[in-house]
N, C-alpha and C positions, 0 to 999 in steps of 0.2 A: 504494500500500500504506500500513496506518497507521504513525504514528511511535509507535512501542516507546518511554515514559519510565517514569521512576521518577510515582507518585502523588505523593509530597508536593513533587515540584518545582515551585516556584510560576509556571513557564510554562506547566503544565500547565491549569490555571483559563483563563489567559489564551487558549490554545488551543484549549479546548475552546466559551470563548464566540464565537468566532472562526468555529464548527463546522467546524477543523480534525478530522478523525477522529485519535484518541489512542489507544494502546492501552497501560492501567496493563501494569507488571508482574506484576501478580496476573492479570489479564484473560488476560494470556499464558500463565504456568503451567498455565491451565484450560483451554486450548482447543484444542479437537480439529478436524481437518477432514475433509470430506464434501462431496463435489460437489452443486453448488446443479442443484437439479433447477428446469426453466424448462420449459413447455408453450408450442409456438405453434401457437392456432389460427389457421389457414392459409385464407383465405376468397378469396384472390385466386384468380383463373382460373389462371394460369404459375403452378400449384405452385412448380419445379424453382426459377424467377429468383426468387423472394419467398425462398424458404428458403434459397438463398442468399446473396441480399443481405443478410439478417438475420442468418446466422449467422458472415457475415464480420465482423460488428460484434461479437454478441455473444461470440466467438471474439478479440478483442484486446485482453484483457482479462488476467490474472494467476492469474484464478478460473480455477476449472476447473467444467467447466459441465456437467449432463447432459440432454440436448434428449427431446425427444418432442413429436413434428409430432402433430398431431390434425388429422382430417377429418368432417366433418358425417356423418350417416348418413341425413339426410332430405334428400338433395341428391344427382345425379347428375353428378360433371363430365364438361363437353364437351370441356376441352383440356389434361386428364390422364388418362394410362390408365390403368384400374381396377389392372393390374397392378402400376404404381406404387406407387400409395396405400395398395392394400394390404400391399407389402411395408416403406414405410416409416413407413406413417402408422398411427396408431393410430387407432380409432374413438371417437366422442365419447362413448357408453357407459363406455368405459374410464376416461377422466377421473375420474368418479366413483367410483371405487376405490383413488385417490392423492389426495396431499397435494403440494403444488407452494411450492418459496420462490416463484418468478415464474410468470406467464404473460403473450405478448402476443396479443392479438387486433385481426388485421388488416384493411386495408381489402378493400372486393369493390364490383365495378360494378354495384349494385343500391342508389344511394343516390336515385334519383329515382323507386323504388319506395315507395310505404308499406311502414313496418316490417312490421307485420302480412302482409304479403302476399309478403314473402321466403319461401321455401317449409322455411328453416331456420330459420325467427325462435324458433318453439319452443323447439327444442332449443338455440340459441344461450341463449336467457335463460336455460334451465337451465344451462346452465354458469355463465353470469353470476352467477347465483343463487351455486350450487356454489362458487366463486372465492371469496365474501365470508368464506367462512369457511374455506375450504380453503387456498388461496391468499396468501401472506401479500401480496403485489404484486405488480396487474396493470396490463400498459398498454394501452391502449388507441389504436388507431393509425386516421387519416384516421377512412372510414366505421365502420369498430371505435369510434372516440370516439364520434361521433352515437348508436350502437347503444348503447352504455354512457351514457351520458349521457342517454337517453330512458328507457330502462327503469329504469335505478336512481335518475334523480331526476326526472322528468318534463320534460326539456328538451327543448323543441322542435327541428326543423329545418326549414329555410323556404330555398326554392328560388331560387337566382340567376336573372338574366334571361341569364349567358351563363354557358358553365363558367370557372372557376377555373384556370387553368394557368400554372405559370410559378415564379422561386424570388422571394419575397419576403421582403424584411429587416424582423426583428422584435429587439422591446425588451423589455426583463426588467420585471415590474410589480413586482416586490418584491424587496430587499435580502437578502443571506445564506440565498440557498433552493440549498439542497445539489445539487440538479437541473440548477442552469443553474452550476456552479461551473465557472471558469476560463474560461467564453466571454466572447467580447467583446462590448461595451457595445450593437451590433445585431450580428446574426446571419441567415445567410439559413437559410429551410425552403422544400423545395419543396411548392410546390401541386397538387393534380389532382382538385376536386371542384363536382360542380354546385350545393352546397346550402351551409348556412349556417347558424347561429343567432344569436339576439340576447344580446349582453354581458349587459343587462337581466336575462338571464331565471337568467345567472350569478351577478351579483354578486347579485341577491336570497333566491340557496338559502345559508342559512349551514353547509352543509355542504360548500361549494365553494371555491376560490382559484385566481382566474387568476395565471399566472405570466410569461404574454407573449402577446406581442400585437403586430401587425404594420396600419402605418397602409391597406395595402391588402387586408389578408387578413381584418384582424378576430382576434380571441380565439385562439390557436395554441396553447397550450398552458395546461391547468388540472389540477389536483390536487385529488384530496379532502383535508381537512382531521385524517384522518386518514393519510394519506401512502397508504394502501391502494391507491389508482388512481389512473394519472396518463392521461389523455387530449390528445394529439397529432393536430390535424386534420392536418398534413401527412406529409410521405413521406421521412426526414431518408435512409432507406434505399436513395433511389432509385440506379441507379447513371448515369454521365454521360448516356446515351443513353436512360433511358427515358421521357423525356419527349418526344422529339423522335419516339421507336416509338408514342408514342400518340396523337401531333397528326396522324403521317402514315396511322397506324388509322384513326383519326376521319374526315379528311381522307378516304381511300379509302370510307369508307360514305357520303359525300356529307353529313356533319354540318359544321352551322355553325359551326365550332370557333374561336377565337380563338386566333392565333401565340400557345405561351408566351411570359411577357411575365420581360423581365429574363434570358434563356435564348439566343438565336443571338446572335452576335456582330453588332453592327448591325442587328440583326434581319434578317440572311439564313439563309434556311436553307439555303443552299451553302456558306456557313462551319460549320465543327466545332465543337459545345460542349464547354465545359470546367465540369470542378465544381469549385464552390466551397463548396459545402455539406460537402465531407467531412469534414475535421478536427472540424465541429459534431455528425457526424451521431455520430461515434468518440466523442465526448467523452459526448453525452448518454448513449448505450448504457453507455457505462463509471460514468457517475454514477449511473443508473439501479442497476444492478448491484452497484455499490459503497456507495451511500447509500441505495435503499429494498427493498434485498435481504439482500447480505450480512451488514452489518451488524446490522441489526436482527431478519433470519427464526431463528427458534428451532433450535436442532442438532435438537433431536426435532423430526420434520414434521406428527407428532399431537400436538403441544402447540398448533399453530395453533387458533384459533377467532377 
């Protein structure tokens, strides 16, 4: 929560350059609250585990938060019943008739697809669209990054020769970024994806800023330069097991899959994993929330543009 000071106390400069969050006394008198409305499009197959996992994060928090699951409309899922979705998800139509402090859009097992040939790419980008101006911050998560990151600045993604799995330790590329406050100096994210892009093609949009980066994974975390979209290729969300439920998937379809790396203990997979990602995964969701939502999304949700 912020520290409540007087304005003219002169810790308060200090603090503020600090990008401690402050909140004057006058700030205070004036402010009303209202639950932060947050949209998650939901693009993983396990509806039920993703919106869970997410909302266990976005739930330990101090906000009070008001959700609305969105599902495609041009997409049929195979491993959610329709009864489901419709009783708690909203259609992506509807979007378009609110305004949102956050949204996150998630990964989905269609990254070794061409964009174009996702059968929701359409209607995904319209939201994309829709977000930039409705939305005040959106995240973007695993193939949700690719997908945002190609449409809205033309960033490519370029295919591994094996999948990507496993939790590997990343490093902050810049000083004093609200995003990664209070984590330690490397941090693990877990991985689970077949594809990739080149730093290059980042560092040269100046509309971009990497914010970490991992000596095995490559680029993990970037931001627009406008704080509006944060893009996460990995899964801080995951919970201890579900990486080891997707190797033994894979595994059972007869895919070449590579053992998560940095995940069984000894690398057996008759020993139990344990997470160590989670206090990272608590803290992003809460900085998220805390520094590119609350703080700055407008009380009125039609003042957004």
């Amino acid at each position: 929560m912020p520290i409540k000071i007087q304005s003219d106390l002169p810790a308060c400069k200090t603090l503020e350059q600090e990008n401690i969050f402050v909140m004057t006394e006058n700030r205070a008198l004036h402010q009303e609250i209202r639950p932060l409305k947050i949209a998650i499009v939901n693009l993983m197959p396990t509806k039920e585990v993703t919106e869970t996992q997410l909302l266990r994060l976005l739930g330990n928090t101090p906000l009070q938060i008001e959700i609305s699951l969105v599902r495609m409309e041009d997409h049929k899922s195979k491993n959610t019943d329709s009864s489901y979705l419709d009783k708690f998800y909203i259609p992506s139509s509807e979007v378009f008739k609110n305004k949102y402090d956050g949204m996150i859009i998630t990964g989905a097992p269609v990254e070794q697809m061409d964009f174009e040939k996702v059968d929701y790419w359409d209607e995904l980008c319209s939201i994309m669209d829709y977000a930039k101006k409705n939305v005040y911050s959106t995240l973007y998560v695993c193939w949700g990054s690719f997908a945002g990151l190609y449409h809205n600045y033309g960033i490519n993604k370029y295919s591994l020769e094996r999948k990507m799995s496993g939790i590997f330790m990343n490093t902050r590329c810049t000083e004093g970024e609200p995003l990664l406050r209070g984590f330690d100096d490397t941090f693990p994210i877990p991985q689970s994806r077949h594809t990739t892009f080149r730093k290059e093609e980042i560092t040269a949009n100046p509309n971009l800023e990497i914010l970490a980066e991992s000596a095995e994974a490559g680029v993990t975390i970037i931001k627009s330069k406008d704080n509006r979209e944060i893009f996460m290729t990995g899964h801080l969300e995951y919970d201890t097991l579900t990486l080891s439920q997707e190797y033994y998937r894979d595994i059972a379809k007869g895919m070449n899959v590579p053992l998560p790396k940095n995940y069984f203990p000894t690398n057996n997979v008759n020993i139990m994993p344990t997470s160590y990602w989670r206090s990272t995964a608590h803290l992003f969701y809460s900085n998220w929330l805390n520094y590119y939502v609350y703080q700055v999304t407008p009380f009125n949700l039609n003042s957004i543009e």
